[in-house]
Z-matrix of the N, CA and C atoms (Angstrom, degrees):
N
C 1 1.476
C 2 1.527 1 109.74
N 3 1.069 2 101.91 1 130.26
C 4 1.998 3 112.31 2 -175.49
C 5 1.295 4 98.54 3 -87.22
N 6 1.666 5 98.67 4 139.28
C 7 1.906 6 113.12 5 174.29
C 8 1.445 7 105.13 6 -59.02
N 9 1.650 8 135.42 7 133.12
C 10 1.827 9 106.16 8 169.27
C 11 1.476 10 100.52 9 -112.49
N 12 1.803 11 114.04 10 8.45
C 13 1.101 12 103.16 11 161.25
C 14 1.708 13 115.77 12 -155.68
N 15 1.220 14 102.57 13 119.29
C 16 1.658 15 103.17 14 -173.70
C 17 1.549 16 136.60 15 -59.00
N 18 1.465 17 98.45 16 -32.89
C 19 1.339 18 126.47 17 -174.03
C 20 1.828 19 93.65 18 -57.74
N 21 1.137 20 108.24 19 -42.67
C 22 1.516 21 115.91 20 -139.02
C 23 1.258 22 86.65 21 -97.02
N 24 1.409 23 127.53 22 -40.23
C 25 1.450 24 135.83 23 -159.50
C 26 1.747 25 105.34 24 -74.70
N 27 1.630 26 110.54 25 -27.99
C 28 1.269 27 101.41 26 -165.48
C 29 1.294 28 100.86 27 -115.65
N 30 1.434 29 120.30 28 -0.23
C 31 1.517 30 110.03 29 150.87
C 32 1.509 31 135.40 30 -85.94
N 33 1.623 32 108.03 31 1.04
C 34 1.298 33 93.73 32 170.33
C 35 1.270 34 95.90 33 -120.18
N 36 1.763 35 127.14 34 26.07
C 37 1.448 36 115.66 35 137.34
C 38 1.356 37 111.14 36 -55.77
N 39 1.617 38 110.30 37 -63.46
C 40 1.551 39 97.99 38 -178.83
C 41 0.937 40 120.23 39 -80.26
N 42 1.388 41 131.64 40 75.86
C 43 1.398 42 143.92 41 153.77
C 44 1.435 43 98.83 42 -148.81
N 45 0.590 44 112.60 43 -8.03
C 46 1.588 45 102.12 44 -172.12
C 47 1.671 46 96.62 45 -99.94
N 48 1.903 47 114.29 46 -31.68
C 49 1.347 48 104.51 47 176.28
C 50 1.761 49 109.19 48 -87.77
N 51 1.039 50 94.27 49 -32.32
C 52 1.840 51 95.76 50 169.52
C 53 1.624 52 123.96 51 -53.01
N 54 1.305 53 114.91 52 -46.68
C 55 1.514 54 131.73 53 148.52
C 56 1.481 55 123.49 54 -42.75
N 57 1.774 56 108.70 55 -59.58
C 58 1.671 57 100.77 56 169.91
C 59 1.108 58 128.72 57 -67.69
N 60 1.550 59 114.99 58 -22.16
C 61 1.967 60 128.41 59 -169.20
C 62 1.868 61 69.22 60 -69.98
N 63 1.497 62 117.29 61 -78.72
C 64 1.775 63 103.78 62 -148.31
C 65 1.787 64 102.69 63 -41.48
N 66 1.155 65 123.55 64 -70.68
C 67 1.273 66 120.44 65 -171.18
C 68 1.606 67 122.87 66 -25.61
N 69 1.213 68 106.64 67 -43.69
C 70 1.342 69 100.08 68 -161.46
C 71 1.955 70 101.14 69 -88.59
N 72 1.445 71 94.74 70 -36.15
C 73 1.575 72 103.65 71 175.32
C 74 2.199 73 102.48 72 -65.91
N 75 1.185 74 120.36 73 0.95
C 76 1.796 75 107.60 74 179.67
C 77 1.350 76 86.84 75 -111.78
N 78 1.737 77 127.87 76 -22.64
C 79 1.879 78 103.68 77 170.77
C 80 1.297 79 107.21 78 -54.47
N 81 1.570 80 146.70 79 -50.08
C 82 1.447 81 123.29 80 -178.49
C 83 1.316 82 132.53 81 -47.36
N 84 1.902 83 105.98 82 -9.03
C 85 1.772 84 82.01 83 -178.90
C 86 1.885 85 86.91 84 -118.37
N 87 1.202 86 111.64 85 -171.09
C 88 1.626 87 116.43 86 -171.80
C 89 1.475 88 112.49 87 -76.35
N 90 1.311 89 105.04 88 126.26
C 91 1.521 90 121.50 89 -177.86
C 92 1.557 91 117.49 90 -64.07
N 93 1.220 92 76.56 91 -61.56
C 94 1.822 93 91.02 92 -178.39
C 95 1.724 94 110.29 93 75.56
N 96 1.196 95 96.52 94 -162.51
C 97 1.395 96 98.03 95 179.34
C 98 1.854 97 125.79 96 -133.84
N 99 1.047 98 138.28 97 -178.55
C 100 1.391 99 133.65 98 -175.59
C 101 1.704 100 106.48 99 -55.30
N 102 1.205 101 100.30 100 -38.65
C 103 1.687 102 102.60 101 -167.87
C 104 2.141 103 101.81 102 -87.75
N 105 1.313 104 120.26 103 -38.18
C 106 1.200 105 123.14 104 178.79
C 107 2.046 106 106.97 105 -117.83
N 108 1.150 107 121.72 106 68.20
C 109 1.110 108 122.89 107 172.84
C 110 1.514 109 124.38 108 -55.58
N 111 1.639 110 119.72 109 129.23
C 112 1.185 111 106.38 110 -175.37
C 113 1.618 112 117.86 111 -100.55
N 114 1.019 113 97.62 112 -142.78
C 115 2.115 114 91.55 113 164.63
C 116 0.878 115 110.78 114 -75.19
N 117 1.536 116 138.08 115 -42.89
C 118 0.979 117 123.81 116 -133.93
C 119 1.996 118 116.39 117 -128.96
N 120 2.027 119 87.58 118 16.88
C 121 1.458 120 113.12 119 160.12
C 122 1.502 121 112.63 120 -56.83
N 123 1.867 122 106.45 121 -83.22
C 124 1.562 123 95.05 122 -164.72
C 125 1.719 124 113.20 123 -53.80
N 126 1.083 125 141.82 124 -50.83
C 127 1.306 126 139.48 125 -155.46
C 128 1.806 127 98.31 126 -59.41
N 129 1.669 128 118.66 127 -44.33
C 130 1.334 129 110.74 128 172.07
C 131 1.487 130 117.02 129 -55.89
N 132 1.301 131 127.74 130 -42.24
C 133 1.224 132 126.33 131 -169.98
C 134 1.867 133 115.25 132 -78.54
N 135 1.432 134 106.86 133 -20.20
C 136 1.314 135 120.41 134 -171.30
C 137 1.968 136 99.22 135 -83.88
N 138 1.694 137 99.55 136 -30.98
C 139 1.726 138 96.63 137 -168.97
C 140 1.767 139 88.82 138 -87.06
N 141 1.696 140 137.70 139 -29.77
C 142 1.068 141 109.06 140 159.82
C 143 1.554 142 152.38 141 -78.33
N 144 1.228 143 99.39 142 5.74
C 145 1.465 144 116.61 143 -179.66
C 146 1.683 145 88.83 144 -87.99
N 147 1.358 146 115.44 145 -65.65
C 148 1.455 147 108.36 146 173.93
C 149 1.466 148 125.88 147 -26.60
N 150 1.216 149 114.29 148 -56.88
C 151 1.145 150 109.62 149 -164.11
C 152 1.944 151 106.65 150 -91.58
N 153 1.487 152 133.23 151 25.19
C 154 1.237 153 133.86 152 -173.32
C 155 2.085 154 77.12 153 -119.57
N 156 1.654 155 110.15 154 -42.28
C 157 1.513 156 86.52 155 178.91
C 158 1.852 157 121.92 156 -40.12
N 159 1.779 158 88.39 157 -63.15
C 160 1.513 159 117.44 158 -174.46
C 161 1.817 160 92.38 159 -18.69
N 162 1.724 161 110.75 160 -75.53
C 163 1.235 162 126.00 161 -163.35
C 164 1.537 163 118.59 162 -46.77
N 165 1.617 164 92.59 163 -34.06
C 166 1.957 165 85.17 164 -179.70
C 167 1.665 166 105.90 165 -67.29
N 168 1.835 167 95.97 166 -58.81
C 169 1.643 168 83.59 167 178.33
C 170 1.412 169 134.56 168 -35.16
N 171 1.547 170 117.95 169 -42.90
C 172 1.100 171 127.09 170 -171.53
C 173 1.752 172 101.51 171 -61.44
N 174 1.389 173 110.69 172 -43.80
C 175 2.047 174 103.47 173 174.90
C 176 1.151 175 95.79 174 -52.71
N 177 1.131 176 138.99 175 -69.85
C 178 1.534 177 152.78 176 -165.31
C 179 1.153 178 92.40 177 -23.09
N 180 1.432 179 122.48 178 -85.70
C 181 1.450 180 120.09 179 -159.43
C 182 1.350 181 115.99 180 -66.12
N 183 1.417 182 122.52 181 -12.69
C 184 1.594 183 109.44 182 160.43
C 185 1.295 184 134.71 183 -91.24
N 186 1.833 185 106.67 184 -6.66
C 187 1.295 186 119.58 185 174.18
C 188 1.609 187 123.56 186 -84.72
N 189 1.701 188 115.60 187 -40.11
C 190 0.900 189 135.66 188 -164.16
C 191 1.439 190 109.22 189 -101.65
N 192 1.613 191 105.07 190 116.54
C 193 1.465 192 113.32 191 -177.38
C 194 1.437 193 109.05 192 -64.37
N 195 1.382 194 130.12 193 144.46
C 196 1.475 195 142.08 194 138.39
C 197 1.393 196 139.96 195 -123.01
N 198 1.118 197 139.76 196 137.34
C 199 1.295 198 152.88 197 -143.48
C 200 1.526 199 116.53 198 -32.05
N 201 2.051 200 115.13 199 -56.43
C 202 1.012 201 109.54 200 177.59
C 203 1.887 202 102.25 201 -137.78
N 204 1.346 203 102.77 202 21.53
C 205 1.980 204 116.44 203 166.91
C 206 1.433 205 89.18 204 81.87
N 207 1.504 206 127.10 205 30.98
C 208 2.117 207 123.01 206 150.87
C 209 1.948 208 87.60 207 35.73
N 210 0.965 209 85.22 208 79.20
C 211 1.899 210 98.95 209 164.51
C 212 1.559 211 114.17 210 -75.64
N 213 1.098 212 130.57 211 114.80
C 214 1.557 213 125.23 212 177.46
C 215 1.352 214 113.53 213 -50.10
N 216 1.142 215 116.07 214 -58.84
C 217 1.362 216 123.83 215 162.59
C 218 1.335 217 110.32 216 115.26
N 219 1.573 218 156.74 217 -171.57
C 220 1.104 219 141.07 218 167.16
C 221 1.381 220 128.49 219 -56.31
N 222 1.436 221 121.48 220 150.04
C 223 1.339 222 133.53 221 -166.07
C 224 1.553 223 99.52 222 -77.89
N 225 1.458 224 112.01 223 148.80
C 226 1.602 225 99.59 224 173.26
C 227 1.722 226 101.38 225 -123.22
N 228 1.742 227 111.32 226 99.88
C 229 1.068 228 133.59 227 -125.84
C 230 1.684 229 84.02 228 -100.63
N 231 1.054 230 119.80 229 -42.71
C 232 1.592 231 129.17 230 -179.36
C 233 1.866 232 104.52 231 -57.39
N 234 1.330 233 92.36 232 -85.62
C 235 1.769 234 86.41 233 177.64
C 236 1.945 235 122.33 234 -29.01
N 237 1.451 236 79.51 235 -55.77
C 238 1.624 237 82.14 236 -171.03
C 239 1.704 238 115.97 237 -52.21
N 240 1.230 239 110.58 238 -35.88
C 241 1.646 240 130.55 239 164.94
C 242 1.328 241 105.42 240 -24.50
N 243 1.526 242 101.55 241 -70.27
C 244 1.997 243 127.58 242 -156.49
C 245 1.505 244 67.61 243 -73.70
N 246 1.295 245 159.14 244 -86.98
C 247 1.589 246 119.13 245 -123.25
C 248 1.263 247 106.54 246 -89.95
N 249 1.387 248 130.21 247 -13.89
C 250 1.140 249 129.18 248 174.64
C 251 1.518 250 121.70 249 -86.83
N 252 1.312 251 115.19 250 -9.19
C 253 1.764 252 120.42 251 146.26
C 254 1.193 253 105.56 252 -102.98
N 255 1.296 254 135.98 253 18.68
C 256 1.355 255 111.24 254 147.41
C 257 1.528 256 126.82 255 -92.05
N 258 1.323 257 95.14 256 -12.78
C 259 1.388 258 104.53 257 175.71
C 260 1.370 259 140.56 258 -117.37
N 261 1.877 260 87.60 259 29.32
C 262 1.501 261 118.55 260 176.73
C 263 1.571 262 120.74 261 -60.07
N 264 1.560 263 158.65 262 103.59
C 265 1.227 264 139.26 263 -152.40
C 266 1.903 265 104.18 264 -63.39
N 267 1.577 266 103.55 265 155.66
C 268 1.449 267 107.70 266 -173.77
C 269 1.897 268 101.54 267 -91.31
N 270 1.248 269 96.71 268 156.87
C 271 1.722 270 82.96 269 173.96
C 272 1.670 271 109.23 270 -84.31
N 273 1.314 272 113.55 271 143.08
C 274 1.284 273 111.87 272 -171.12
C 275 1.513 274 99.93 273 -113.50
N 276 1.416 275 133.90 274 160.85
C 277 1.565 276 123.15 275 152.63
C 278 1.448 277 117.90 276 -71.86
N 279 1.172 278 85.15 277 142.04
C 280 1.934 279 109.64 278 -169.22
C 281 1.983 280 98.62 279 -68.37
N 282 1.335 281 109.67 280 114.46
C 283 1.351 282 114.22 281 -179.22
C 284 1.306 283 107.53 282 -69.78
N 285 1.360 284 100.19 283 160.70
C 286 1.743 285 103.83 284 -171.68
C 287 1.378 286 103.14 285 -101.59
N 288 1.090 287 112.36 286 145.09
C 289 1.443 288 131.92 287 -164.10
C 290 1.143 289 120.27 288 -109.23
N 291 1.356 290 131.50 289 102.84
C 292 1.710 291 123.45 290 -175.11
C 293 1.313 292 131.36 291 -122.07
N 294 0.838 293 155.62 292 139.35
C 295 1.465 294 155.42 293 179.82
C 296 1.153 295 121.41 294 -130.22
N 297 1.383 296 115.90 295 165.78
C 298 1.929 297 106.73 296 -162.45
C 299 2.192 298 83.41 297 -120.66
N 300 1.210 299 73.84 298 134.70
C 301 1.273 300 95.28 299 -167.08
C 302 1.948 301 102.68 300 -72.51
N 303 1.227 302 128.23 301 148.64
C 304 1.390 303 129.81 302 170.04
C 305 1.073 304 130.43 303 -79.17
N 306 1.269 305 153.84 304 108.19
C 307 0.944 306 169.53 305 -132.04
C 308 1.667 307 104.05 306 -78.09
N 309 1.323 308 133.61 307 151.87
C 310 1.649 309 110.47 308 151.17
C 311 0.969 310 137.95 309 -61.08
N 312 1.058 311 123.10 310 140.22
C 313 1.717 312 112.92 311 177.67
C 314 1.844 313 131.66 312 -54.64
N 315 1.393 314 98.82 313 124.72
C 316 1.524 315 85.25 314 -167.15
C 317 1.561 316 108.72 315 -75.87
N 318 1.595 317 129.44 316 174.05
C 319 0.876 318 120.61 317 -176.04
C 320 1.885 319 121.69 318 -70.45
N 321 1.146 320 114.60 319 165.20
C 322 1.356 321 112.06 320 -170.56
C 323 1.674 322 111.72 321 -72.97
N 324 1.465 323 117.73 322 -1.36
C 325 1.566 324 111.64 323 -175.45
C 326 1.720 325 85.76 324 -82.21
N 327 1.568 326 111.06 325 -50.31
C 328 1.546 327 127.38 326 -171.44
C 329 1.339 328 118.56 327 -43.60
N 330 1.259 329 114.88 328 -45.79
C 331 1.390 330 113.07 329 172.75
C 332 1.589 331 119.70 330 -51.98
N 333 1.405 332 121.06 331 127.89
C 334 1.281 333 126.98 332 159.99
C 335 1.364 334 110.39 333 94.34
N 336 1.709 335 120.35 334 10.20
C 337 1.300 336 134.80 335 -169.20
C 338 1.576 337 86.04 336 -90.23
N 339 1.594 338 90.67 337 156.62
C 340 1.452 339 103.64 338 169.81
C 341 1.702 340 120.84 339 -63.26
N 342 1.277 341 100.80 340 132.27
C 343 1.546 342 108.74 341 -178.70
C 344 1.627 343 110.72 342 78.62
N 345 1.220 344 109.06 343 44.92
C 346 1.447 345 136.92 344 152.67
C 347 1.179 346 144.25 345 -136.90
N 348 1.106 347 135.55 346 124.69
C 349 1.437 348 134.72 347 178.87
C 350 1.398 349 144.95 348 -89.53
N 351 1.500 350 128.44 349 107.46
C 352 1.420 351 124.10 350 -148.95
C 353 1.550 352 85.63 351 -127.71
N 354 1.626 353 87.12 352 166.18
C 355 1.760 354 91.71 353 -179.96
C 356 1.693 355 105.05 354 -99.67
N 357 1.419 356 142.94 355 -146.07
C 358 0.952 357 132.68 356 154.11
C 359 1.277 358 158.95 357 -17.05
N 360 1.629 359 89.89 358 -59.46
C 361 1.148 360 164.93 359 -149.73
C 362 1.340 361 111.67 360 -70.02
N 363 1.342 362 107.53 361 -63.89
C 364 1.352 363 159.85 362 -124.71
C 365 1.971 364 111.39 363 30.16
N 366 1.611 365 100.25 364 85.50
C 367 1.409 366 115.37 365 177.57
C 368 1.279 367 107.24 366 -130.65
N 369 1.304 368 118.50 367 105.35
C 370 1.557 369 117.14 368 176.26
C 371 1.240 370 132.84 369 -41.87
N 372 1.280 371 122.32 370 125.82
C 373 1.321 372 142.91 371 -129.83
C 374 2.119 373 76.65 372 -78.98
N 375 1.757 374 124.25 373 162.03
C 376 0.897 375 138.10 374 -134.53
C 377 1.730 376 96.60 375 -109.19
N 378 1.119 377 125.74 376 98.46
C 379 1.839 378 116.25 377 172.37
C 380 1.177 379 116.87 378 -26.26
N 381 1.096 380 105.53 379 146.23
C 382 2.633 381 97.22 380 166.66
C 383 1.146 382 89.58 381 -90.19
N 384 1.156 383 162.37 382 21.88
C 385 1.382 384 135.60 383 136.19
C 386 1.715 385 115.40 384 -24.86
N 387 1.349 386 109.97 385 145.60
C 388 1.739 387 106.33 386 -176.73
C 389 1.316 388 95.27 387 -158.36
N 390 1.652 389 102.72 388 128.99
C 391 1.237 390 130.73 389 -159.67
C 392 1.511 391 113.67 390 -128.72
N 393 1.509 392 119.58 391 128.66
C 394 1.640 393 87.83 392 168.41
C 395 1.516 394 118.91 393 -76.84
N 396 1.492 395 106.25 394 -169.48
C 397 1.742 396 105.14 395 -161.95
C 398 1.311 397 91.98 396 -142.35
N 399 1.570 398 127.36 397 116.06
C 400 1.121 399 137.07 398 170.73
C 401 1.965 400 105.21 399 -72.35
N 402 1.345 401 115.56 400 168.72
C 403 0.797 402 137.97 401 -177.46
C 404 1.600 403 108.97 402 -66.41
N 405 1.560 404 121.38 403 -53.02
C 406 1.398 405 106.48 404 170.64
C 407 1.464 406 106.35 405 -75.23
N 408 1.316 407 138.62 406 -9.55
C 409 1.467 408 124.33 407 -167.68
C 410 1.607 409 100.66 408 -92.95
N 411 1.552 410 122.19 409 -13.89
C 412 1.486 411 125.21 410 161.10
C 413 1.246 412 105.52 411 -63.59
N 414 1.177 413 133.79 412 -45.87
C 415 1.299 414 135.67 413 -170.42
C 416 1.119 415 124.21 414 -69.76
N 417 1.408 416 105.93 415 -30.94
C 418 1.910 417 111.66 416 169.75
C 419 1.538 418 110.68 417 -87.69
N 420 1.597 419 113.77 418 -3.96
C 421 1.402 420 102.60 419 177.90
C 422 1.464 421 109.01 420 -88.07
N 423 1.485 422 111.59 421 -35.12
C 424 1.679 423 132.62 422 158.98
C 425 1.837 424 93.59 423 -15.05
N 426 1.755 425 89.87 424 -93.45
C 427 1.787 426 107.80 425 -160.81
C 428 1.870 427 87.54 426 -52.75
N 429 1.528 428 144.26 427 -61.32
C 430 1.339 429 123.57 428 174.33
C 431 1.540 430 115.29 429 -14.52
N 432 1.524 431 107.01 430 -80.86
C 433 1.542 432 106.93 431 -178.20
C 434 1.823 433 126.01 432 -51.50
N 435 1.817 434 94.05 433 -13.53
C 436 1.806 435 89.51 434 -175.77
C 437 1.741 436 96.05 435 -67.62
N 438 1.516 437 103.23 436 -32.84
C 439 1.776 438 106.51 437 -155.63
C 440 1.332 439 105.54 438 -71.39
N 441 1.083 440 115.28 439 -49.99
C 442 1.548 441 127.82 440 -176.92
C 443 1.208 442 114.92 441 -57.57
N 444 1.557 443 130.58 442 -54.83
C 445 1.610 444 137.93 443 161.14
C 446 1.429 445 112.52 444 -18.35
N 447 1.780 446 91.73 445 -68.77
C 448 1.831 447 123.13 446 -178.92
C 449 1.406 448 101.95 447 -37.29
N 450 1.162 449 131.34 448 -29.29
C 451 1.607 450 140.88 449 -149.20
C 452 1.498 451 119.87 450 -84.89
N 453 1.892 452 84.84 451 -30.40
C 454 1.634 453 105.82 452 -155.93
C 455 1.769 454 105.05 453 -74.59
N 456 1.184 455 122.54 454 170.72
C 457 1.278 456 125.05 455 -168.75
C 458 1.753 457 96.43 456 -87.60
N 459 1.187 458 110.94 457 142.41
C 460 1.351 459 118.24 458 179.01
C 461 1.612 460 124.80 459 80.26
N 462 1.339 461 114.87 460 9.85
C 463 1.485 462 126.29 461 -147.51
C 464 1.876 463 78.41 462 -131.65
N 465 1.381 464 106.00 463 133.26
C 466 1.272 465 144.05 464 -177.61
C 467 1.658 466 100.31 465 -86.71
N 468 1.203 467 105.68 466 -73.85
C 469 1.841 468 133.42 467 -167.55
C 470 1.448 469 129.67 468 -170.27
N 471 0.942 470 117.09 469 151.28
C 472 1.580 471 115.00 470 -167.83
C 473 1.499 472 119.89 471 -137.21
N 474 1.649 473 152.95 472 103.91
C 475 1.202 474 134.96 473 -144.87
C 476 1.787 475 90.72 474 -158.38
N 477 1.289 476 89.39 475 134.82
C 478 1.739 477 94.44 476 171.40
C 479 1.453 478 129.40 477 -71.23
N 480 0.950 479 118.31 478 129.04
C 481 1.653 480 117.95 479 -166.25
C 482 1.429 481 105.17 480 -107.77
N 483 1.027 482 114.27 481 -28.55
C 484 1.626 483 128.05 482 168.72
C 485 2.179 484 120.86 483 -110.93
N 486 0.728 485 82.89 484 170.79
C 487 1.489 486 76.60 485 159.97
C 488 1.445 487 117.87 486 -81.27
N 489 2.121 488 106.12 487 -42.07
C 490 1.491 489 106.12 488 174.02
C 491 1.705 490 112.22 489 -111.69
N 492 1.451 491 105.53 490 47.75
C 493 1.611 492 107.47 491 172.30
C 494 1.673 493 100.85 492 -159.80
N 495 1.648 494 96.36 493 106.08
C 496 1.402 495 131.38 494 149.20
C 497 1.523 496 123.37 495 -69.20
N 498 1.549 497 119.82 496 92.71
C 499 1.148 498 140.30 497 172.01
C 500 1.394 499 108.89 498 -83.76
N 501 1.442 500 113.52 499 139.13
C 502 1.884 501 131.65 500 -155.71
C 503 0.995 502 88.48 501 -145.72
N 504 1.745 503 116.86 502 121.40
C 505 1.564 504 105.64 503 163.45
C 506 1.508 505 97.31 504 -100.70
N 507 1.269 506 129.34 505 126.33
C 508 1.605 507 133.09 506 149.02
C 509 0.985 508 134.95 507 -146.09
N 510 1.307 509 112.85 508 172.74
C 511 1.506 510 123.44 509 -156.54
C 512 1.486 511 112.40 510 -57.71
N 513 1.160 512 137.75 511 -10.87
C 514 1.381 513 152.13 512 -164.33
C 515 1.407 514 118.13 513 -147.86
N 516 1.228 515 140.70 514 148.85
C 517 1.352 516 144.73 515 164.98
C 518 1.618 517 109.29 516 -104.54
N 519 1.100 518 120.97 517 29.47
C 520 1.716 519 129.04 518 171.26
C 521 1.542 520 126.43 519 -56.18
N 522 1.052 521 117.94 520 133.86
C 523 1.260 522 123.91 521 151.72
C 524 1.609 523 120.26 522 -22.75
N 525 1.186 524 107.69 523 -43.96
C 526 1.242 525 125.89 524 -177.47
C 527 1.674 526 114.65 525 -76.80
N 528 0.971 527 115.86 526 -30.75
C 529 1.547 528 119.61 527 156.60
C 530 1.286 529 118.85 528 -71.42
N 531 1.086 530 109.56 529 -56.64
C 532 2.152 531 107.43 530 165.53
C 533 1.498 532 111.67 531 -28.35
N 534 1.436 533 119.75 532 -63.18
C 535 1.193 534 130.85 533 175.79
C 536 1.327 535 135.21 534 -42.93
N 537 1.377 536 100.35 535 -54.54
C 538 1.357 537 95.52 536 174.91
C 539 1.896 538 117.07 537 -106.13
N 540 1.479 539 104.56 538 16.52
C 541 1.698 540 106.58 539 156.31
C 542 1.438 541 103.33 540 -89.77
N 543 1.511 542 128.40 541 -38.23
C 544 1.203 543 144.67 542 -173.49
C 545 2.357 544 95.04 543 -44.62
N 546 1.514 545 77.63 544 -59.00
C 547 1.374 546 83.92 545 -172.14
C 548 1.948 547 129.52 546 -58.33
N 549 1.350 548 90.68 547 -20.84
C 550 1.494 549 92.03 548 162.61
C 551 1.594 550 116.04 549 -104.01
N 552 1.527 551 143.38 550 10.82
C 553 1.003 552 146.78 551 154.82
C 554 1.273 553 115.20 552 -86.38
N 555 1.740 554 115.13 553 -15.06
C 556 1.564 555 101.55 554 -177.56
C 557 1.408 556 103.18 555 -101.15
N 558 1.379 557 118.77 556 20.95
C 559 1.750 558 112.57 557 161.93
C 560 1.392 559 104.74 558 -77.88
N 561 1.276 560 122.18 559 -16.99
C 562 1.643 561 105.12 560 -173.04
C 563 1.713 562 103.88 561 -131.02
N 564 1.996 563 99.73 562 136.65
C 565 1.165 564 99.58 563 -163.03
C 566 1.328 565 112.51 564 -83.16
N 567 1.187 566 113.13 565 -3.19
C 568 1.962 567 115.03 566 176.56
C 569 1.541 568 101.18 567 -79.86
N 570 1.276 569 143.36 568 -57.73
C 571 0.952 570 176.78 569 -15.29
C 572 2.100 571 99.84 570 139.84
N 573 0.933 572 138.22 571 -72.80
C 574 1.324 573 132.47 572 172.87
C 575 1.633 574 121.97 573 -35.03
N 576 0.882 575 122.14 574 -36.41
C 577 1.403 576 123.69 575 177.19
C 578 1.690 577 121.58 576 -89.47
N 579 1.976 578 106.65 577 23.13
C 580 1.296 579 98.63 578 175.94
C 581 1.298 580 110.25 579 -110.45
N 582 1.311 581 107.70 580 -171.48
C 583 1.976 582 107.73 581 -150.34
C 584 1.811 583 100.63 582 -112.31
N 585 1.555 584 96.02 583 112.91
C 586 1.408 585 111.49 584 177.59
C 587 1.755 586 122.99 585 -54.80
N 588 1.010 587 143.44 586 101.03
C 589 0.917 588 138.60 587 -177.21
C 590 1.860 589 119.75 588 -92.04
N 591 1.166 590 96.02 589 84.63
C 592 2.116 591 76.64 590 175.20
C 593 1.544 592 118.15 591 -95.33
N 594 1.642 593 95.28 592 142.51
C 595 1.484 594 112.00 593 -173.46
C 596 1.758 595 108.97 594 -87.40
N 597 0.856 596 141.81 595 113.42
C 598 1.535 597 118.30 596 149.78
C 599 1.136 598 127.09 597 -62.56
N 600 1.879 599 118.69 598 161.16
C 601 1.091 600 99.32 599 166.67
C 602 1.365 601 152.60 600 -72.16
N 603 1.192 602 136.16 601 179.52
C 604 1.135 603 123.66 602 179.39
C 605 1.234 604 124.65 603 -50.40
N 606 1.540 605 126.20 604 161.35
C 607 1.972 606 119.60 605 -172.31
C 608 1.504 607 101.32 606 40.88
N 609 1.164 608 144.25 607 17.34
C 610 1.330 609 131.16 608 178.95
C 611 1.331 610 104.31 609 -74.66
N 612 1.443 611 112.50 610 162.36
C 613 1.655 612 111.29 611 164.25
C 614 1.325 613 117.91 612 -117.99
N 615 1.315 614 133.86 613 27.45
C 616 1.071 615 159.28 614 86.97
C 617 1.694 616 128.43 615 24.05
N 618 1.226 617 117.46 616 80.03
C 619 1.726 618 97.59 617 -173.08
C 620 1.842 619 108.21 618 -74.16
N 621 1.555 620 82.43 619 173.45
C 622 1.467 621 103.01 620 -176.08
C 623 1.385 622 101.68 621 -78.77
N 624 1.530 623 131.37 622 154.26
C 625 1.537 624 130.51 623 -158.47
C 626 1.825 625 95.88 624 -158.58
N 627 1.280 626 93.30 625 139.32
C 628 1.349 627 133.38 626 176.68
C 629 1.373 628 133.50 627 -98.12
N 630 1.329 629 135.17 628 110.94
C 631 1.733 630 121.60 629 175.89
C 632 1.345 631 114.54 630 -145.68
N 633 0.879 632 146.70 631 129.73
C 634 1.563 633 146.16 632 172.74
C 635 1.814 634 88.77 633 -79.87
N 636 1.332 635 106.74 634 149.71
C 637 1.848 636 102.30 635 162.89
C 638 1.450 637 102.03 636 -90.20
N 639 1.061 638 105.64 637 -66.70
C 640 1.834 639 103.49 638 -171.11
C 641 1.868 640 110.07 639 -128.29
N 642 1.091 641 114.72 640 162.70
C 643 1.166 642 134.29 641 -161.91
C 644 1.149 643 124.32 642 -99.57
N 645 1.821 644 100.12 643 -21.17
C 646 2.075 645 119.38 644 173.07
C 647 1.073 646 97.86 645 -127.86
């Protein structure tokens, strides 16, 4: 089948690949579903609608006659260059990363004795010790905070959907849950400044709720 129009034919190539790159790049984060949407719903549904446009156009231009087949015409290979190295990222230095390390746990008579400090919780408040934090040791503080969350009273499960969004499913959307998830994310300083997400449960009437703990 002959193109009868180019213009048309090679723009809903790129849509159809602009559409599939999003789709397949929003399966890595959680889909979810119509009733509990995750991140990574709208961007899938937005790169497949995209890319079913791309496809009609593309019949279009092989079905539908035009005068002399709308020729794109030559590429303008120079310009496109300059904006596409101009908008190459710069290398930056890699910031240092620190976190205050947790203390051991004191014993259970110790806790809550005079001249000690516990959070809510009862999780011993965080040493100033400051350490850097490699990349796998972020990652074990990650699954740390999934276990500990998991732990808390009223809390279903807890799993990162982002790097900086901590999703909590529980029974409540309270103040009182902010607080004391807040309180085990602010032991670690990489880790404190990400964005609390609580889920209610399902059919709940209950809205969905938002909190950053801290800001540094």
């Amino acid at each position: 089948m002959r193109i009868k129009s180019q213009a048309d034919f090679f723009s809903g190539v790129m849509f159809t690949t602009v559409g599939g790159a999003f789709a397949i790049g929003a399966t890595t984060y959680t889909i979810g579903d119509g009733a509990r949407m995750g991140p990574g719903y709208f961007p899938l549904m937005l790169g497949i609608l995209l890319a079913i446009l791309g496809a009609i156009i593309m019949f279009q231009a092989m079905v539908v006659e035009t005068t002399d087949g709308d020729p794109i015409g030559k590429w303008a290979w120079k310009p496109l260059a300059f904006v596409l190295g101009a908008n190459l990222p710069k290398p930056e230095a890699k910031p240092d990363i620190t976190v205050l390390r947790k203390p051991a746990a004191a014993p259970a008579a110790m806790v809550g004795e005079p001249g000690t400090v516990s959070s809510p919780i009862g999780i011993s408040a965080p040493s100033t010790a400051v350490v850097a934090a490699s990349a796998e040791e972020e990652e074990q503080q990650r699954a740390e905070v999934v276990r500990m969350v998991g732990t808390l009273p009223g809390v279903d499960r807890a799993q990162w959907t982002t790097k900086s969004t901590l999703q909590v499913f529980v029974d409540e959307t309270s103040t009182q849950r902010f607080d004391e998830i807040c309180s085990v994310l602010l032991h670690y300083a990489n880790l404190r400044t990400a964005r609390v997400h609580l889920q209610p449960p399902e059919n709940s009437q209950q809205l969905v709720r938002f909190k950053q703990c801290s800001t540094m």
